[in-house]
C-alpha positions in Angstrom: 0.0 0.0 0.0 1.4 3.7 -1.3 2.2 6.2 1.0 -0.8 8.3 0.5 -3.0 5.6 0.9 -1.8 4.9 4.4 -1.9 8.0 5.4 -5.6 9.1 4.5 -6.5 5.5 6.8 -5.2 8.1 10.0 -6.9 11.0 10.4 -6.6 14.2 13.0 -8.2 13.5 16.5 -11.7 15.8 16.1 -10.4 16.9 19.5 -6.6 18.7 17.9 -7.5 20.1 15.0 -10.3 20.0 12.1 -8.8 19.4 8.8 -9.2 18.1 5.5 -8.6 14.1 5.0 -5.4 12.9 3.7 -3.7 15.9 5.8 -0.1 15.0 7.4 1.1 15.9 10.0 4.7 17.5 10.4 5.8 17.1 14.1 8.2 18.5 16.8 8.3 18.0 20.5 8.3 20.9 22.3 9.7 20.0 26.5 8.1 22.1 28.8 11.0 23.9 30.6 11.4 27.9 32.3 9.9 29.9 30.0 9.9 27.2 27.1 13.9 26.0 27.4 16.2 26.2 25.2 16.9 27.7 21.4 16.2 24.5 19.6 12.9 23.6 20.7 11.6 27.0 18.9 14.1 26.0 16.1 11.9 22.6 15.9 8.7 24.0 15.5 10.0 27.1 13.0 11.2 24.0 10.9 8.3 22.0 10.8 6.4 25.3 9.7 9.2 25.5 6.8 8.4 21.8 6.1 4.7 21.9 5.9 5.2 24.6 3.5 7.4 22.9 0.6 4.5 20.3 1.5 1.8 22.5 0.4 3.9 23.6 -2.6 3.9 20.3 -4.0 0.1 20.2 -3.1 0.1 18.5 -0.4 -1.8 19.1 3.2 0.3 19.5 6.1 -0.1 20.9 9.6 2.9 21.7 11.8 2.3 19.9 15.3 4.4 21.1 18.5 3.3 18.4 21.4 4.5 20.3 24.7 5.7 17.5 26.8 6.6 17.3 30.2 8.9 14.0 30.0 11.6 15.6 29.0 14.7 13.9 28.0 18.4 13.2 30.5 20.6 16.3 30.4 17.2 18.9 29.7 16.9 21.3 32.2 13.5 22.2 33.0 13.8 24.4 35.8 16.5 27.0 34.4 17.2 28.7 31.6 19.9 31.3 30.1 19.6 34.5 28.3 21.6 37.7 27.3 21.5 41.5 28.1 22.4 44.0 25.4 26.0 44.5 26.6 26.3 40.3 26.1 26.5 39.7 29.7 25.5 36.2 30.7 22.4 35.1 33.4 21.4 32.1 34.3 18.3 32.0 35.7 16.6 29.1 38.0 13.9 28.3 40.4 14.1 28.1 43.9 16.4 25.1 45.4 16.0 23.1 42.0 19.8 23.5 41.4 20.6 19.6 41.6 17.7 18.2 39.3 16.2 18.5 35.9 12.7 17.4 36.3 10.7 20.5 37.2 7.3 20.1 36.1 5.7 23.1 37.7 6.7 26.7 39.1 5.4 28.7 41.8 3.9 32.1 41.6 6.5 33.5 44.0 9.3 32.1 42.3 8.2 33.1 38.6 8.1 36.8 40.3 11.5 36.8 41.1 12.4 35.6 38.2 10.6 38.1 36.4 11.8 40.7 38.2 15.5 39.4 37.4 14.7 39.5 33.3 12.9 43.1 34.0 16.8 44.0 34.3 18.1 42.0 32.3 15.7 43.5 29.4 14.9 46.8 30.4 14.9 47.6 26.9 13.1 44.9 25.9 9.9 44.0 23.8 7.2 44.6 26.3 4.5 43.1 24.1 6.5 39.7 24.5 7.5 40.5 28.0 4.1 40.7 29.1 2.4 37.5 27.0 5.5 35.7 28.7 3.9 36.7 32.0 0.8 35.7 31.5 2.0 32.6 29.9 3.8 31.6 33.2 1.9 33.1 35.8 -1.4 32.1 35.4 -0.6 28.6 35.9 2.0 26.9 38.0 2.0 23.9 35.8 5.0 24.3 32.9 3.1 22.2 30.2 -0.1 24.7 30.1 2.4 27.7 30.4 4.5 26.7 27.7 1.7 25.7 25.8 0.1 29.1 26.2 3.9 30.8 25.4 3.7 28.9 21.9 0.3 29.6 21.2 1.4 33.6 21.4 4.9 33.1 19.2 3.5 31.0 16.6 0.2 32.6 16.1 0.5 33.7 12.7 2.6 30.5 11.6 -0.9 27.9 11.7 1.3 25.8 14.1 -1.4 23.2 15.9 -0.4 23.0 19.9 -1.0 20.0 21.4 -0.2 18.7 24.9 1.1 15.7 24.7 -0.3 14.2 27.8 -4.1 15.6 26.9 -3.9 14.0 23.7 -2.9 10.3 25.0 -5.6 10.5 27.4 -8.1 11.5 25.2 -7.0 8.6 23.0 -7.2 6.2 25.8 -3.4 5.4 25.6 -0.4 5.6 27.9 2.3 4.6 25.3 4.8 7.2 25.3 5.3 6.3 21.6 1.7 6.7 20.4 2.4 10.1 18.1 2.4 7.5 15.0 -0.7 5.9 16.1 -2.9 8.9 16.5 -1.4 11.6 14.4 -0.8 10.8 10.7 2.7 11.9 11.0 4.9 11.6 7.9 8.0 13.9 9.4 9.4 14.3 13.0 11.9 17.0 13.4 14.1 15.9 16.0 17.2 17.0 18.1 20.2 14.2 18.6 18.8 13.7 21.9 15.4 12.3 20.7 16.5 10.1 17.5 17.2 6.8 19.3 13.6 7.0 21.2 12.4 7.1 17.7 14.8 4.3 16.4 12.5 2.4 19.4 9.3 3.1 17.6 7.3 0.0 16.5 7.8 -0.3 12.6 4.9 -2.9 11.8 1.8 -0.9 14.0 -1.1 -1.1 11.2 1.2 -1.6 8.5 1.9 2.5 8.8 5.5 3.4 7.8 7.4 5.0 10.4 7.7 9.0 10.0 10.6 9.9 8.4 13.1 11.9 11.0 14.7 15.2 10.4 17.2 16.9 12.2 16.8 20.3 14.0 18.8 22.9 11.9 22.0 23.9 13.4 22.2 27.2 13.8 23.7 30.2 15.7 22.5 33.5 15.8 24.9 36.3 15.6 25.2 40.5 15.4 27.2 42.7 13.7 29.4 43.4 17.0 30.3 39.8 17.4 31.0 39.3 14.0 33.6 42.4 13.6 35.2 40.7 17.3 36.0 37.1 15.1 37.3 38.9 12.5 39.1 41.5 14.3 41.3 39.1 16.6 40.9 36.3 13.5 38.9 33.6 15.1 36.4 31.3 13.9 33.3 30.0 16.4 34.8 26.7 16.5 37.1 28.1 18.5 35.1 29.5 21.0 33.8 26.1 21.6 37.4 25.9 23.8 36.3 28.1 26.4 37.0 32.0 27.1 39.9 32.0 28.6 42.0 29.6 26.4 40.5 31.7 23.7 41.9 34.5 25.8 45.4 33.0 26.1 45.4 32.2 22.2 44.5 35.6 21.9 47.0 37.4 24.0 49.8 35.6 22.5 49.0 36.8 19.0 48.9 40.2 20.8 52.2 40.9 22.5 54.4 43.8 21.8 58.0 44.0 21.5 57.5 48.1 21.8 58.4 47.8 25.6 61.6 45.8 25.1 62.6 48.3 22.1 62.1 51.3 25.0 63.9 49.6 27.6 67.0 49.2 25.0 66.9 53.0 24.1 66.8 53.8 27.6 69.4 51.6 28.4 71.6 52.9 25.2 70.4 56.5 26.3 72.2 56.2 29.8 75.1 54.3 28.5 76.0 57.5 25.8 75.6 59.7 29.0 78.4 57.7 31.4 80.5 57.6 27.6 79.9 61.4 27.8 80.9 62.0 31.4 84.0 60.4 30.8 84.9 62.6 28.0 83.8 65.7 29.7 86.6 67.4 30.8 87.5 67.8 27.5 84.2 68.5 25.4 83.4 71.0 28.6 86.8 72.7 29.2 86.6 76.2 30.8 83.0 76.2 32.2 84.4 74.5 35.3 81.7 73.3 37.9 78.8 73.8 35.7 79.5 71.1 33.5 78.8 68.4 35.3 75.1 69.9 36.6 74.7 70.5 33.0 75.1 67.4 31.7 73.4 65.5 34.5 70.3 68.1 33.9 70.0 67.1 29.9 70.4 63.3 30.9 67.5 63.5 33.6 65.2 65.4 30.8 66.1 62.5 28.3 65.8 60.0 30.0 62.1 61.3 31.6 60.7 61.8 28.4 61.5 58.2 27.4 60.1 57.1 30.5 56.9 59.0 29.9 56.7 57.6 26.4 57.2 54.0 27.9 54.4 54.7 30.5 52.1 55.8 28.0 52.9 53.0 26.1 52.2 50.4 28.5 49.1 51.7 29.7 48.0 52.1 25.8 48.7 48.4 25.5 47.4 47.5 28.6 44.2 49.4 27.3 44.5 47.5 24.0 44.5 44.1 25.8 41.3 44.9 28.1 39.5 45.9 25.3 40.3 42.7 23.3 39.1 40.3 26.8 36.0 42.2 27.3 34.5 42.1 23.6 36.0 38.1 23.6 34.0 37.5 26.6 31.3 39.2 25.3 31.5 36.8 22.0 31.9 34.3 23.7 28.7 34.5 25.9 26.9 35.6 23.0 28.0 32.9 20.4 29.1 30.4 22.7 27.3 30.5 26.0 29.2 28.4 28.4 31.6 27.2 26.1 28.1 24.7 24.3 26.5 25.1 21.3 24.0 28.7 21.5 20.7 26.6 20.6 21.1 24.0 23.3 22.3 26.6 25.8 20.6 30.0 25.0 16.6 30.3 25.9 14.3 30.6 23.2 12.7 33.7 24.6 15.9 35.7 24.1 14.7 36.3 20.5 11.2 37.9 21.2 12.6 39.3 24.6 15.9 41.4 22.6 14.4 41.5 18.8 10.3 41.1 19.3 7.9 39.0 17.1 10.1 41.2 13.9 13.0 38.8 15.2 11.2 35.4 15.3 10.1 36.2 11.5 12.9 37.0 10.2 14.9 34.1 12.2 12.1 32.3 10.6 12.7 33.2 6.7 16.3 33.2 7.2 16.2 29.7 8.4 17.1 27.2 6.0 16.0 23.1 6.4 17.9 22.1 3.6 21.2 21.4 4.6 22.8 20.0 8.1 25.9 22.6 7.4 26.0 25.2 10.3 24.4 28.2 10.0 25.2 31.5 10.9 22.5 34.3 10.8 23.1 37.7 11.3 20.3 39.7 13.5 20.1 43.4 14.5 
């Protein structure tokens, strides 16, 4: 049996979403974490949006499917999330005593205050449109499925994305199978993150003779500015490199740095004083008849000399000195910005950094900029 043919014998549950038979469903899953986790989930559902729209090109019906999930995978933390001011300073922010695990299915009011309060200064520049549907996302309910359900519901509003929890939809299909999606959605693609691919390798394969969905990988991307881009070039590294962590991209960096102007002022002083104790020996001769004063005269023009090349070696090492604070401050900043905690930016930075720094303008244009046709690392450039 085709394909198609499949396909049109699994319909949309009335209870998600009413749409036409033989539709498909294009699916990401979406772990509820702090104010919706990481980069990459939002990357997930952006791509099944891009996905379900080369679908419709070639005539086909698709809906993009985010399931919010609350099982979320080893290694995700659900209870804290990074982001980034607009000087590329670094916060981590987490929820009361929830430092030593990573399940955190719920937060309280009290908590999400304080943590609101702490992205108030983080942002204070910040989208308030987004700032405030975040809050009403999170507050409202202490339960993180609902909240980022609702969080979604607000980014993707104009992208036809269906939102589904994940544990509504088992129930109301009277199942408990953590691997149901292929028997009640008529999924044909998953897009997935490394983490998730071998808990679909696990997915039955002969269930009602339907073909497994086919799985795609997140895109791999990284999301730059123009400052951090004029830092790589300027002290010629590539992101790769940041991936070492800042302060042996620091080290690298200073070495290229160093000066031999310092030595070179040293010598001349050095050369300065030894012409000075030549000249004192010949001074009777070059200063005969002036007597006493000779020897206060050249002593005076030595102190002068020598001052002025100790001024120009002060000013010298304070300019480099200068130079090399400059250099570790915009690093840093590069760093944090590129390569938060020396990890890849879409596992490490929050989602909500983009509406938070660039609004709903952002998400689109991260959105068109995106491309789900290669696996090759991709840099875009936002404002």
């Amino acid at each position: 049996m085709k394909m198609s043919e499949l396909i049109k014998q699994i319909s949309f549950p009335a209870s998600i979403v009413d749409t036409p038979p033989g539709s498909v469903a294009v699916a990401a899953n979406f772990y509820a974490g702090l104010f919706g986790g990481p980069l990459s989930q939002l990357l997930k559902c952006l791509a099944a949006v891009k996905i379900c729209a080369g679908y419709k090109n070639n005539g086909v019906l698709a809906v993009p499917v985010c399931l919010v999930r609350k099982d979320a995978p080893p290694g995700f933390l659900q209870g804290e999330i990074n982001l980034i001011d607009r000087h590329s300073k670094l916060y981590c922010l987490k929820t009361a005593g929830r430092e030593e695990t990573s399940q955190v299915n719920f937060v309280g009011r009290e908590d999400a205050k304080r943590i609101f309060e702490e992205i108030e200064r983080i942002f204070p520049d910040g989208d308030r449109e987004s700032l405030s549907a975040l809050k009403e996302a999170f507050v409202s309910d202490q339960n993180l499925v609902p909240s980022c359900a609702r969080w979604l519901k607000y980014l993707l509003k104009d992208y036809g994305v269906t939102i589904v929890e994940y544990d509504v939809l088992l129930e109301s299909n009277n199942s408990s199978d953590s691997k149901s999606q292929v028997k009640i959605l008529p999924v044909s693609i998953f897009v997935a993150d490394s983490t998730e691919i071998a808990e679909y390798d696990k997915v039955p394969r002969d269930h009602d003779d339907v073909p497994p969905p086919i799985i795609r990988l997140c895109p791999n991307v990284t999301i730059s500015n123009a400052r951090s881009l004029k830092t790589l070039n300027r002290y010629g590294l590539d992101l790769e490199r940041l991936f070492d962590g800042k302060e042996n991209v620091l080290d690298s960096v200073s070495e290229t740095m160093k000066s031999d102007v310092p030595d070179r002022l040293q010598k001349l002083r050095d050369e300065t004083r030894a012409v000075f104790e030549e000249l004192s020996v010949q001074e009777p001769a070059i200063f005969a008849g002036r007597g006493e004063h000779s020897g206060r005269i050249r002593k005076s023009r030595t102190a002068r000399i020598v001052y002025q090349l100790e001024k120009i070696q002060r000013h010298s090492d304070n300019a480099l000195a200068n130079r090399e604070a400059s250099a570790k401050n915009r690093i840093c900043k590069a760093c944090d910005f590129l390569a938060p905690l020396g990890r890849r930016q879409q596992d490490t930075l929050g989602g909500a950094q983009i509406p938070l720094s660039f609004g709903m303008a952002g998400l689109r244009a991260l959105y068109e900029q995106l491309d789900i046709s290669t696996q090759n690392h991709q840099l875009i450039e936002m404002n």
